[in-house]
N, CA, C and O atoms as a GROMACS GRO file, in nm:
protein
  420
    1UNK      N    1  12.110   8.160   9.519
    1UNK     CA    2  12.161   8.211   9.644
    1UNK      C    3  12.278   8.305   9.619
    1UNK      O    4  12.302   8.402   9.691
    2UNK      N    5  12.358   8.265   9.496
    2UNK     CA    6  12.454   8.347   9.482
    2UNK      C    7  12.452   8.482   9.467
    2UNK      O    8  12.516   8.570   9.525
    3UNK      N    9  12.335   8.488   9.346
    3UNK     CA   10  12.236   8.633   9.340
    3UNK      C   11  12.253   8.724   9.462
    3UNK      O   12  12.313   8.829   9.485
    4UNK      N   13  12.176   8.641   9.527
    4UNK     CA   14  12.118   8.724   9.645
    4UNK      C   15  12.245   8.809   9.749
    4UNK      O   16  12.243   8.917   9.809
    5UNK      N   17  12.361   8.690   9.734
    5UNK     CA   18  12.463   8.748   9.832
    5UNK      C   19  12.508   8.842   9.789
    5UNK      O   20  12.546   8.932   9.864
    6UNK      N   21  12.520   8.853   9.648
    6UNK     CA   22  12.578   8.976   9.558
    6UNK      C   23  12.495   9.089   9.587
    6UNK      O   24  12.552   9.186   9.638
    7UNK      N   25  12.358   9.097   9.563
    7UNK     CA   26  12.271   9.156   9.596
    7UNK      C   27  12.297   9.213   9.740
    7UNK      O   28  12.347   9.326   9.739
    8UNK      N   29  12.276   9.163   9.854
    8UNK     CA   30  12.331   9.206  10.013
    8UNK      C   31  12.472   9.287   9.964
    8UNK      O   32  12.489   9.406   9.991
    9UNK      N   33  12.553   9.222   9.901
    9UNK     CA   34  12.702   9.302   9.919
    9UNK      C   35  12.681   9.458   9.863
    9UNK      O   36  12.719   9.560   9.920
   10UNK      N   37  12.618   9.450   9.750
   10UNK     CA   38  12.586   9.568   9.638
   10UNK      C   39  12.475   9.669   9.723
   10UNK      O   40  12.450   9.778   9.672
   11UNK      N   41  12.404   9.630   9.863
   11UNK     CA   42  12.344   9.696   9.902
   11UNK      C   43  12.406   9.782  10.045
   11UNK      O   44  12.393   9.903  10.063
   12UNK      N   45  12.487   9.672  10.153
   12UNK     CA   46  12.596   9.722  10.217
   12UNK      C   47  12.676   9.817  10.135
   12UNK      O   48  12.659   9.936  10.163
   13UNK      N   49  12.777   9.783  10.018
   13UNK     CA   50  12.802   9.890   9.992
   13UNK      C   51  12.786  10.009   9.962
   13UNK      O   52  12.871  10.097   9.981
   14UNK      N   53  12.621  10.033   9.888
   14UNK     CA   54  12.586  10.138   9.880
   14UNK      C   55  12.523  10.248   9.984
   14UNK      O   56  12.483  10.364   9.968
   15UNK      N   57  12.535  10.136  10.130
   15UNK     CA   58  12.503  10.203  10.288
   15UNK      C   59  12.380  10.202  10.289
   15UNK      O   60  12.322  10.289  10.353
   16UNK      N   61  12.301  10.099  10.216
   16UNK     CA   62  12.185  10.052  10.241
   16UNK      C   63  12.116   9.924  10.296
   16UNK      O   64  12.029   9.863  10.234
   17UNK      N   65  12.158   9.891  10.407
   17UNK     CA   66  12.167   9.794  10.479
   17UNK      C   67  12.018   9.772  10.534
   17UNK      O   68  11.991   9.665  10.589
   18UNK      N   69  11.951   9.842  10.525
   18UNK     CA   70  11.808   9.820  10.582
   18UNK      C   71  11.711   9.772  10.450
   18UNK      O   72  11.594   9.740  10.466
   19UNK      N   73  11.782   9.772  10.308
   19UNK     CA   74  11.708   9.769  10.194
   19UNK      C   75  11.640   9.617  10.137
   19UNK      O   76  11.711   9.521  10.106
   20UNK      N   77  11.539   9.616  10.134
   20UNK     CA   78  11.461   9.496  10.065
   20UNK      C   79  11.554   9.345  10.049
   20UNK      O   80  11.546   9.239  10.110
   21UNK      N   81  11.637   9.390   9.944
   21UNK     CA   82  11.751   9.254   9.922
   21UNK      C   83  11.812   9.183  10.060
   21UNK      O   84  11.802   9.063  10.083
   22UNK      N   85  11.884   9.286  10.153
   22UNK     CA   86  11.894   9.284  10.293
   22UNK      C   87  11.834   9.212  10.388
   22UNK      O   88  11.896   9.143  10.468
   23UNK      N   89  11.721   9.223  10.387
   23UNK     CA   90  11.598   9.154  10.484
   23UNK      C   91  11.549   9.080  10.424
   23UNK      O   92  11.453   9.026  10.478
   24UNK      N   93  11.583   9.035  10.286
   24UNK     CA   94  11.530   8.901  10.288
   24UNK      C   95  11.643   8.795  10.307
   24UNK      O   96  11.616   8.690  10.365
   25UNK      N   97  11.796   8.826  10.248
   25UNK     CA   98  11.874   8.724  10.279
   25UNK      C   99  11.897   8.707  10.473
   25UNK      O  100  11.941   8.605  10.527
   26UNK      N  101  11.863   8.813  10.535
   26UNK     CA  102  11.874   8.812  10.637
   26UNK      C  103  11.762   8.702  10.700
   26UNK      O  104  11.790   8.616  10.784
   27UNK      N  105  11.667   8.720  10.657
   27UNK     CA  106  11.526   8.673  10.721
   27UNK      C  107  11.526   8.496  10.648
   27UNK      O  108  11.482   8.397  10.707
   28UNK      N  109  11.590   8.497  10.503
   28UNK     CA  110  11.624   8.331  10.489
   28UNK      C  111  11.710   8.272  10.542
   28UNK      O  112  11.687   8.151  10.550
   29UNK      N  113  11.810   8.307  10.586
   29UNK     CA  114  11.930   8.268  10.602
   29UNK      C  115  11.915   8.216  10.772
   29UNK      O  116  11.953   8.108  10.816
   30UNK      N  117  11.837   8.345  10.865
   30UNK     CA  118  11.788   8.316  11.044
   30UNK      C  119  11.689   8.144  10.963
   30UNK      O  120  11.714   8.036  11.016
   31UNK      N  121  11.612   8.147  10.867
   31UNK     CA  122  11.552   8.025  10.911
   31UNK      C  123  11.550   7.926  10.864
   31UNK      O  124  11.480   7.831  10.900
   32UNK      N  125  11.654   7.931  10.739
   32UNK     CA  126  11.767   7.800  10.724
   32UNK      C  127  11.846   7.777  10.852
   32UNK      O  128  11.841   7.658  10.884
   33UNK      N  129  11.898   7.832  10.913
   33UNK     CA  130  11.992   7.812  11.018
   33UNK      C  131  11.899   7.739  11.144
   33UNK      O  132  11.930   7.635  11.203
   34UNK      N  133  11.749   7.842  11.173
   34UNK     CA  134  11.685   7.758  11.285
   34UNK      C  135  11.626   7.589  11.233
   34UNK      O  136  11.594   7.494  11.303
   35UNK      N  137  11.628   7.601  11.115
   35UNK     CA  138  11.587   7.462  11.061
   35UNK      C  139  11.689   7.359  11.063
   35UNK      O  140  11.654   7.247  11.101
   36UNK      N  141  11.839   7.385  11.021
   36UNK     CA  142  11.936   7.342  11.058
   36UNK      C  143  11.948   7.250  11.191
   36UNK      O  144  11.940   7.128  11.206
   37UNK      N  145  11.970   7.354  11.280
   37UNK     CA  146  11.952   7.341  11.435
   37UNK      C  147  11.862   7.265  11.491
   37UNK      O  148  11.892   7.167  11.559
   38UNK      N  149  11.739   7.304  11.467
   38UNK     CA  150  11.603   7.207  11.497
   38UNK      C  151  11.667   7.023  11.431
   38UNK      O  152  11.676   6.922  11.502
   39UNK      N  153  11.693   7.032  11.313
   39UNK     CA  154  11.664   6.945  11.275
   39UNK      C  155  11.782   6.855  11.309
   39UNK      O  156  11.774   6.736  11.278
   40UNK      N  157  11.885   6.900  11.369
   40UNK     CA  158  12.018   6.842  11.421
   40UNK      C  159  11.990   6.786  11.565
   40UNK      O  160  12.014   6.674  11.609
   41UNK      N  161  11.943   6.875  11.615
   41UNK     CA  162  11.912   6.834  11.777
   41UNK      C  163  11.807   6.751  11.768
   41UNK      O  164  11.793   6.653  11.842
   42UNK      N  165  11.730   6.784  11.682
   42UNK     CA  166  11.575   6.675  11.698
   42UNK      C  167  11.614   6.526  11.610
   42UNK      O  168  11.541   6.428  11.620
   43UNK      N  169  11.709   6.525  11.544
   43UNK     CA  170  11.814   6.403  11.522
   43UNK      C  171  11.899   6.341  11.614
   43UNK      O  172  11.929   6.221  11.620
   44UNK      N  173  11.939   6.445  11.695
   44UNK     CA  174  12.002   6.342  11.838
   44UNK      C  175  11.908   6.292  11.908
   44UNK      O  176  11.906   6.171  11.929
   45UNK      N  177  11.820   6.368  11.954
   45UNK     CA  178  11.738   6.358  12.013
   45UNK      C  179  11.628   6.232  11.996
   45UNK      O  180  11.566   6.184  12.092
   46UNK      N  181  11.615   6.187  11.860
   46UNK     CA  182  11.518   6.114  11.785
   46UNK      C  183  11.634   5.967  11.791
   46UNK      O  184  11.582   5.857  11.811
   47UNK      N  185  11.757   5.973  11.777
   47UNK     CA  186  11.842   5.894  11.753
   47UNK      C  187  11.886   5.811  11.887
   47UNK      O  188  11.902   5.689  11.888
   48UNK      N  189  11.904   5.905  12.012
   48UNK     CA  190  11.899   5.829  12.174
   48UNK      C  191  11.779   5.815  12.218
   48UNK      O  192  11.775   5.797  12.339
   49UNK      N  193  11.657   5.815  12.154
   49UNK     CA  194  11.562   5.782  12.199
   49UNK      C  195  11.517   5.882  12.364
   49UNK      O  196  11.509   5.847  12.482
   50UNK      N  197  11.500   5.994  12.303
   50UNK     CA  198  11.527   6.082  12.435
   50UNK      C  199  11.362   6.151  12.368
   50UNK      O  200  11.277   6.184  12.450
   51UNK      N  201  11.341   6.162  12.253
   51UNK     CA  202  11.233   6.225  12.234
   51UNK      C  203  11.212   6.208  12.046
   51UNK      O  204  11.303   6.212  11.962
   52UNK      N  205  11.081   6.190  12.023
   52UNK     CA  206  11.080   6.162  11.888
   52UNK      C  207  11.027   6.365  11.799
   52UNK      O  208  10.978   6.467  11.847
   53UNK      N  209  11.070   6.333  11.678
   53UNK     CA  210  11.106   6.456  11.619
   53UNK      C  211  11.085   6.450  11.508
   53UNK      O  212  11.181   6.399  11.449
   54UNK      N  213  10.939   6.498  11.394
   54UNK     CA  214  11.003   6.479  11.278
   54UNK      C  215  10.946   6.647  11.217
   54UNK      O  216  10.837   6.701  11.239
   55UNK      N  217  11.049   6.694  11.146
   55UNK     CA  218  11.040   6.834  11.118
   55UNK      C  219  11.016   6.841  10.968
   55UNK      O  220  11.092   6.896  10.889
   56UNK      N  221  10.872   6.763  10.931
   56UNK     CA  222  10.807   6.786  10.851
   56UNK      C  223  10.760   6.937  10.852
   56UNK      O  224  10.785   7.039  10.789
   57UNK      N  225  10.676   6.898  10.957
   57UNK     CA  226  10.566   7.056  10.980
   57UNK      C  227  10.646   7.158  10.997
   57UNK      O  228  10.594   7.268  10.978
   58UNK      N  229  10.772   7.155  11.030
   58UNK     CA  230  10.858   7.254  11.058
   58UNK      C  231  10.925   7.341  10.945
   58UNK      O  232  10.984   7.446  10.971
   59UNK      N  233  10.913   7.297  10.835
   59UNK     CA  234  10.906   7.312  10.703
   59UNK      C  235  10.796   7.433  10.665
   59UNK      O  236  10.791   7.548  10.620
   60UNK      N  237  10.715   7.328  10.712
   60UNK     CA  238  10.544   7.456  10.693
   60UNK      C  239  10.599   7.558  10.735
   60UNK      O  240  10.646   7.627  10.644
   61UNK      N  241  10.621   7.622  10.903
   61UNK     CA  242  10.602   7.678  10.998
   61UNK      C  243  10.719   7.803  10.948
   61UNK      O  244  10.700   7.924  10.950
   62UNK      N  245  10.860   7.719  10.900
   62UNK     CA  246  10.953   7.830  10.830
   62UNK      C  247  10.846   7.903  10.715
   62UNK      O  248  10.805   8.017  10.737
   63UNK      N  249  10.822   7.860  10.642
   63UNK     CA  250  10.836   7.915  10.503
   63UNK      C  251  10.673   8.047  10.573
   63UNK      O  252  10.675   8.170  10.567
   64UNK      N  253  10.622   8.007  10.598
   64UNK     CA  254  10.527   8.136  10.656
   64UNK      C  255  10.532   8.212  10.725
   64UNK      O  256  10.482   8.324  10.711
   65UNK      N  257  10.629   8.150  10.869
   65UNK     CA  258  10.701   8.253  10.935
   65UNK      C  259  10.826   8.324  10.839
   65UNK      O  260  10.891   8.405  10.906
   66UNK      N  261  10.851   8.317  10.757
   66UNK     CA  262  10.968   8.397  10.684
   66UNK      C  263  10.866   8.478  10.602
   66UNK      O  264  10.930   8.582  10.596
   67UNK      N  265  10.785   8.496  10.554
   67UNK     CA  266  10.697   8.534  10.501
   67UNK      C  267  10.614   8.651  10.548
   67UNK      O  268  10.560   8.744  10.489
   68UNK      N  269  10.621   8.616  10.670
   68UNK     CA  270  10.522   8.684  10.801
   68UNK      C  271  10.662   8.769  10.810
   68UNK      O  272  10.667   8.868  10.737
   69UNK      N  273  10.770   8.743  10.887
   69UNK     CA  274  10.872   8.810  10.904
   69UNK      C  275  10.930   8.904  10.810
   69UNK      O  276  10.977   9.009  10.853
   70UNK      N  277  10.933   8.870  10.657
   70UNK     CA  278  11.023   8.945  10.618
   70UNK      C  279  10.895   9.049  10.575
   70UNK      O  280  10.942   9.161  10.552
   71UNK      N  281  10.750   9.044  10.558
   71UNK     CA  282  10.645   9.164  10.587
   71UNK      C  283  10.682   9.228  10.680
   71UNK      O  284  10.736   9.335  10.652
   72UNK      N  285  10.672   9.197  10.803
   72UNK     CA  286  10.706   9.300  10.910
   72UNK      C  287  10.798   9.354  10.919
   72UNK      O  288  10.797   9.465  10.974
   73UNK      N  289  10.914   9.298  10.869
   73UNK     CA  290  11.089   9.378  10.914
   73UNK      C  291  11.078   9.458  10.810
   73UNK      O  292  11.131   9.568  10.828
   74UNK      N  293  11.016   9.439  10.681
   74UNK     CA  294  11.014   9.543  10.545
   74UNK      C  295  10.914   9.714  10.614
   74UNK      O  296  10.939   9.834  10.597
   75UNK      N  297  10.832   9.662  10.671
   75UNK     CA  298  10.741   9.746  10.697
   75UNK      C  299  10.799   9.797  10.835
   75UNK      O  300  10.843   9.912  10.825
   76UNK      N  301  10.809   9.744  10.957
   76UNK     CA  302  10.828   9.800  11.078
   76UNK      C  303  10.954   9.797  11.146
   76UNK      O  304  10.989   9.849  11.252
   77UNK      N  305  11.015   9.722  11.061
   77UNK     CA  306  11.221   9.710  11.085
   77UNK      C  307  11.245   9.607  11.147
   77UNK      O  308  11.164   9.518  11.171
   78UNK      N  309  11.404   9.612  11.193
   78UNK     CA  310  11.417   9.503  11.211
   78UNK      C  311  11.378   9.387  11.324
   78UNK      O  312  11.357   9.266  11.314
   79UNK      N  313  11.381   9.489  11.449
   79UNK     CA  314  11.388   9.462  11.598
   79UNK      C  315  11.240   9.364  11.576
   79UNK      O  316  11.244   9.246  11.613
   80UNK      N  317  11.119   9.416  11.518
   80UNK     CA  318  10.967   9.385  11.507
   80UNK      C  319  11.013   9.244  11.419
   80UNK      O  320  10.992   9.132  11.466
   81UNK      N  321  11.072   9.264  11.299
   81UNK     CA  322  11.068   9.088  11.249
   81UNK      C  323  11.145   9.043  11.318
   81UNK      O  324  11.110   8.928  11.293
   82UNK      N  325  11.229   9.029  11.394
   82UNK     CA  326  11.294   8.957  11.497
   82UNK      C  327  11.203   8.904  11.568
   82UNK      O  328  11.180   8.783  11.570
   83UNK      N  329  11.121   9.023  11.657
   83UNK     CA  330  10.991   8.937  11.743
   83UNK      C  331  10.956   8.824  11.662
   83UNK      O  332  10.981   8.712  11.708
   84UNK      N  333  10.901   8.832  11.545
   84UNK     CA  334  10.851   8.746  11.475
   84UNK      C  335  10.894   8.589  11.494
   84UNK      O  336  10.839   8.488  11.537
   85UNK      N  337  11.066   8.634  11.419
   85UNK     CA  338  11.099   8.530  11.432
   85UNK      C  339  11.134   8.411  11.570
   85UNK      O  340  11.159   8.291  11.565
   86UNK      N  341  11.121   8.508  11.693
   86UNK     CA  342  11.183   8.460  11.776
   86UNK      C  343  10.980   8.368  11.829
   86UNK      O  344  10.985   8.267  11.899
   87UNK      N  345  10.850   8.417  11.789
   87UNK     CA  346  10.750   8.414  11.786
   87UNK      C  347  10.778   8.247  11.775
   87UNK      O  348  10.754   8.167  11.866
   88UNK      N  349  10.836   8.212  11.640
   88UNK     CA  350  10.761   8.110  11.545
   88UNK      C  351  10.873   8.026  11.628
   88UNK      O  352  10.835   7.909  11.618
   89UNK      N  353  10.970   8.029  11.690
   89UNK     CA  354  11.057   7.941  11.723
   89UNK      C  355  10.994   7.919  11.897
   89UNK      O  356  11.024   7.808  11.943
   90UNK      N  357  10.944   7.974  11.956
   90UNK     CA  358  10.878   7.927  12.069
   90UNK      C  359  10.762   7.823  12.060
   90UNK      O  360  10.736   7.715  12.113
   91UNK      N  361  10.691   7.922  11.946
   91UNK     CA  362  10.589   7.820  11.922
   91UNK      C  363  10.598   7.686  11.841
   91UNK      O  364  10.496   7.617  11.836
   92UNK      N  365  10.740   7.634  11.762
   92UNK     CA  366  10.780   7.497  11.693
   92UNK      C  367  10.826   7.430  11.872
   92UNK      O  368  10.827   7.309  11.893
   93UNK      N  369  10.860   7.532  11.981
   93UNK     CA  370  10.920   7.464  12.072
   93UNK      C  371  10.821   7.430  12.174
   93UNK      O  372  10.849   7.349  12.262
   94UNK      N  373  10.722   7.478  12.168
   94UNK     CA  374  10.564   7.436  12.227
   94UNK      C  375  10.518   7.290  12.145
   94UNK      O  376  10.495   7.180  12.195
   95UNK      N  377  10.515   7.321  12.041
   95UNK     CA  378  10.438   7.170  11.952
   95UNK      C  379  10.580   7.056  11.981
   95UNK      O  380  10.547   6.951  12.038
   96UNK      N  381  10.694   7.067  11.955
   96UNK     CA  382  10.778   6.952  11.967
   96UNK      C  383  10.732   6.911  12.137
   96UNK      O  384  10.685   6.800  12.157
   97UNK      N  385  10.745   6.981  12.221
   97UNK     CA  386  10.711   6.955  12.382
   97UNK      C  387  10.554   6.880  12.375
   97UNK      O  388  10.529   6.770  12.425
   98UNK      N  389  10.482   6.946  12.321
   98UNK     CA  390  10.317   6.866  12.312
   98UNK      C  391  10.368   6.742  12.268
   98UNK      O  392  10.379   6.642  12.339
   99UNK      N  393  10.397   6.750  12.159
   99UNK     CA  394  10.410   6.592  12.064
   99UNK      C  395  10.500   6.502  12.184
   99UNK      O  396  10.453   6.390  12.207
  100UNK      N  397  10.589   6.530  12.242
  100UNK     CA  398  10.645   6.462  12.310
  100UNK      C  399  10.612   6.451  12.463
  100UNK      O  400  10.693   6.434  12.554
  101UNK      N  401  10.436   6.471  12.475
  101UNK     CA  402  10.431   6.476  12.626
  101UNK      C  403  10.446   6.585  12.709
  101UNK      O  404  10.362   6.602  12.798
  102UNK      N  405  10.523   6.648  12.698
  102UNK     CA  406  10.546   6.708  12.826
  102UNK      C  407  10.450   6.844  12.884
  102UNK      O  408  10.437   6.898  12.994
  103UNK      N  409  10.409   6.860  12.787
  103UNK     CA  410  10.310   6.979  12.798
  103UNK      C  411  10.126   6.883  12.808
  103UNK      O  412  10.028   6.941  12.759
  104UNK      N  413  10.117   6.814  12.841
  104UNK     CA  414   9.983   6.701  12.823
  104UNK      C  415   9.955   6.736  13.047
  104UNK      O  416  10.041   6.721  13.134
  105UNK      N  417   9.848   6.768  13.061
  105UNK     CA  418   9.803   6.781  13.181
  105UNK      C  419   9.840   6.611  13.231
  105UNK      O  420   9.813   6.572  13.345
   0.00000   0.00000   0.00000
């Protein structure tokens, strides 16, 4: 990881902020953080007995959506892997709602 930050710094400085190294610490870092998050709230959540949560699959769902994402933001910029990412986080927020009912006719 250390690499990589060096890498981002060495690319900001050279005013290449849109460059390869860039979008990927960018694109790991959005889904360490949504995994973070997920997995904090779906720990309270799992812990008051308000809704059960386990972010196995959520694991899956990062590592392909980052995958998927950092293709598209390389290729079509950034705003487009954003869609992406904001894609894969509706849809982990569709399956936690199924699993827990609430989406069941």
């Amino acid at each position: 990881m250390l690499c990589s930050l060096l890498a981002l710094g060495a690319a900001r400085m050279a005013g290449r902020q849109g460059s390869r190294p860039a979008a990927l610490i960018s694109v790991v870092t959005g889904w360490l953080g949504a995994w973070v998050l997920w997995g904090f709230v779906g720990g309270l959540a799992n812990h008051y007995g308000l809704a059960r949560y386990d972010g196995t699959l959520f694991a899956l769902l990062a590592v392909a959506g980052a995958v998927w994402q950092y293709h598209v933001q390389t290729r079509q910029g950034r705003q487009q892997g954003l869609a992406v990412f904001l894609a894969g986080q509706l849809l982990w927020l569709g399956v936690v709602l199924y699993q827990n009912g609430v989406l069941m006719p």
